[in-house]
N, C-alpha and C positions, 0 to 999 in steps of 0.2 A: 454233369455226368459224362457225356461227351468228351470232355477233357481225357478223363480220367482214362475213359475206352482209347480215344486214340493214342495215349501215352502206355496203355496197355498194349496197343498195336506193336507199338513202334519198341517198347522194348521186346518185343520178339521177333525184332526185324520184318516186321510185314508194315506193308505199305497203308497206308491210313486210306480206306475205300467210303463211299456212304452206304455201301451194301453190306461190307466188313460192321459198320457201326449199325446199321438197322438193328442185323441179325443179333448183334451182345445187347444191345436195348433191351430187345424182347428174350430171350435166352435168360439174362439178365434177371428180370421181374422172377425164376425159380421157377422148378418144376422141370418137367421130360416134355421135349418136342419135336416129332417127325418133323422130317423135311418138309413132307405136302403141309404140313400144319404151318410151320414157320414161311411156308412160298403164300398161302392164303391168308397169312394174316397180315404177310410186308406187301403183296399185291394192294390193298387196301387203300395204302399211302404212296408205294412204287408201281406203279401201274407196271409200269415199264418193264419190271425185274424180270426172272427167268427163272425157269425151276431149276437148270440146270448150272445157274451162279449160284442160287442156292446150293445146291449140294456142294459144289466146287469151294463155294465158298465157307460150309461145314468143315469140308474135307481136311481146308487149311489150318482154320482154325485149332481142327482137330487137333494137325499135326504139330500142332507149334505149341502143344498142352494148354491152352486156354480153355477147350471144351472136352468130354471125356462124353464119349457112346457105346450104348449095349443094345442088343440086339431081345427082342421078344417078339416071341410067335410071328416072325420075318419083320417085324420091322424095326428098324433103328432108329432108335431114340437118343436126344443129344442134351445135354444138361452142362453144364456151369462145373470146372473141374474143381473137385475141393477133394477134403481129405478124404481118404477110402473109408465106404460108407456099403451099406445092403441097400440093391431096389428091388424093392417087394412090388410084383405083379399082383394084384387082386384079382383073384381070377372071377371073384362075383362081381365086376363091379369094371373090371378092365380097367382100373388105373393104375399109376407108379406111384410110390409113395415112397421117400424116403428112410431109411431105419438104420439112426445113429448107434455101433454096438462098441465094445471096444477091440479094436484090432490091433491095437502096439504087441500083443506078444504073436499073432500071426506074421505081420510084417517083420520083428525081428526074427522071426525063426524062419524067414523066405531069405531074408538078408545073410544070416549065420551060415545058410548052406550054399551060401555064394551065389546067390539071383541078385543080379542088379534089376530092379523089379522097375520098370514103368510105368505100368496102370494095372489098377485091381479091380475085375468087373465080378460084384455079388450078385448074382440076382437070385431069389426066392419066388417062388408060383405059391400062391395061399389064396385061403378063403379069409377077406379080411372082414367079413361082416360082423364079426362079432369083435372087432377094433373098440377102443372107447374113443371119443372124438378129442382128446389129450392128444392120445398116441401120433397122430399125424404130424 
């Protein structure tokens, strides 16, 4: 897997870090992760690390479209950039779940009115308790 991450680095022109590679390991394995989450769980292994690589090291990420973040109830959550998708907040439950819908005709009709569009942030606030455990 490694390989993989740092030939991902590197076609984005970023430099191949172990901090760069912790953070996609864990990012990686799916799902929405604060900074303080992703700085407590690489501290574990990196003693060493810094919250403030972390974030820096998000930030790059970010910008180089390997990772895609949205913001809830102030905090920012960073997830694995794939195709545009809805993240449902539960609001019984405080989790993010992802919720695959179709958006090709939203995207072409953002496209059609001449948006060169970058990223598509959905998010949804719901009560997901009555979910069926499929759905997830």
């Amino acid at each position: 897997m490694e390989v993989d991450l740092a030939n991902l680095l590197r076609q984005r022109n970023l430099k191949v870090t172990p901090q760069r590679i912790a953070i996609l390991k864990l990012i990686m394995r799916g799902g929405h992760y604060s900074g303080e989450q992703i700085y407590e769980e690489l501290k574990k292994t990196e003693p060493s690390i810094s919250l403030s690589t972390v974030y820096n090291t998000l930030e790059t990420l970010k910008e180089s479209g390997i990772l895609n973040s949205f913001e809830v109830n102030g905090i920012t959550w960073f997830e694995i950039n794939r195709k545009p998708h809805v993240n449902v907040f539960c609001t019984d439950s405080n989790r993010i779940i992802d919720l695959d819908v179709e958006m090709d005709n939203f995207m072409d009709k953002l496209v059609k009115n001449g948006l060169d569009v970058k990223n598509v942030n959905i998010i949804v606030y719901a009560d997901c308790s009555k979910l069926g455990k499929g759905s997830e």
